[in-house]
C-alpha positions as CSV (number, residue, x, y, z in Angstrom):
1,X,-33.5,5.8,20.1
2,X,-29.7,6.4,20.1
3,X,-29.0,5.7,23.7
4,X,-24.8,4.5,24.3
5,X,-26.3,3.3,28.2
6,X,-29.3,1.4,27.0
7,X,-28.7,-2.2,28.0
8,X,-31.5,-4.1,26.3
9,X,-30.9,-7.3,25.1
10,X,-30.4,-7.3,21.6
11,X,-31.8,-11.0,21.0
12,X,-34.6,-13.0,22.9
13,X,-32.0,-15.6,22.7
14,X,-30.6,-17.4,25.7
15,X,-27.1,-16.7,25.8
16,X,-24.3,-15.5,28.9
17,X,-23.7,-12.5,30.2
18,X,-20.1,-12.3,28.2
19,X,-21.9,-12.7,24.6
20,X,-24.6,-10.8,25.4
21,X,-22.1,-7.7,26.5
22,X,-20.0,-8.4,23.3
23,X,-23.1,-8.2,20.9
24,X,-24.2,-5.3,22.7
25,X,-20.5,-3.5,21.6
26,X,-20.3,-4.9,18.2
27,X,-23.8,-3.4,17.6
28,X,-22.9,0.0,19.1
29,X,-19.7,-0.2,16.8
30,X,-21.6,-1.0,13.9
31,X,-24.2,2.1,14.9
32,X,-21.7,4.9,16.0
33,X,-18.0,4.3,14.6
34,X,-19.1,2.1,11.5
35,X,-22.5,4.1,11.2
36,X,-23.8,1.6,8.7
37,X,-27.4,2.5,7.6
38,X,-30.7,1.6,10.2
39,X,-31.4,-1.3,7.6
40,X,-27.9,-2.8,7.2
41,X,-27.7,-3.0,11.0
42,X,-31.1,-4.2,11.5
43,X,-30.2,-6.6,8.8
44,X,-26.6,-8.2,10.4
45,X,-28.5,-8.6,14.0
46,X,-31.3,-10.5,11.9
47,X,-28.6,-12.8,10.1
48,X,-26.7,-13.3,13.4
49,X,-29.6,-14.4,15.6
50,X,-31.0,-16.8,12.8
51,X,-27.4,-18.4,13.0
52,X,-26.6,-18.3,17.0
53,X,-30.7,-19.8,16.9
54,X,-29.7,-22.7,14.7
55,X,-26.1,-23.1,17.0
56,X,-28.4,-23.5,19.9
57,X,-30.7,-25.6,18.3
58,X,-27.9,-28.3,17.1
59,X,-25.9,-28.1,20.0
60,X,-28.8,-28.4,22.7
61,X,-27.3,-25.2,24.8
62,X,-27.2,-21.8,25.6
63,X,-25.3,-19.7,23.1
64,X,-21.7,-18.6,24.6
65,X,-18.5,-17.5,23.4
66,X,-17.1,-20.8,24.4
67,X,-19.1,-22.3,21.2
């Protein structure tokens, strides 16, 4: 499913609007100008939600750029 308007969140994170719309571009870089393999970008979004997870959980809030 290569759709460039599909809007789905990437995480089932709690996070704002502005770092959920920057993921959303990093992965479609990664995908279309990068165009790293299906497992290495299924890989970095796995590593990157583990880490944002563990930022929520020590810092008690929402994920945003502002952390």
């Amino acid at each position: 499913m290569d759709d460039d308007t599909d809007d789905t969140p990437i995480f089932a994170l709690p996070m704002d609007d502005a770092l959920a719309a920057q993921l959303l571009a990093w992965s479609a870089y990664l995908q279309h100008q990068k165009r790293v393999s299906d497992h290495t970008h299924k890989a970095y979004l796995t590593d990157l939600e583990g880490f944002l997870s563990h930022l929520q959980q020590q810092r008690g809030e929402e994920a945003s750029l502002a952390m």
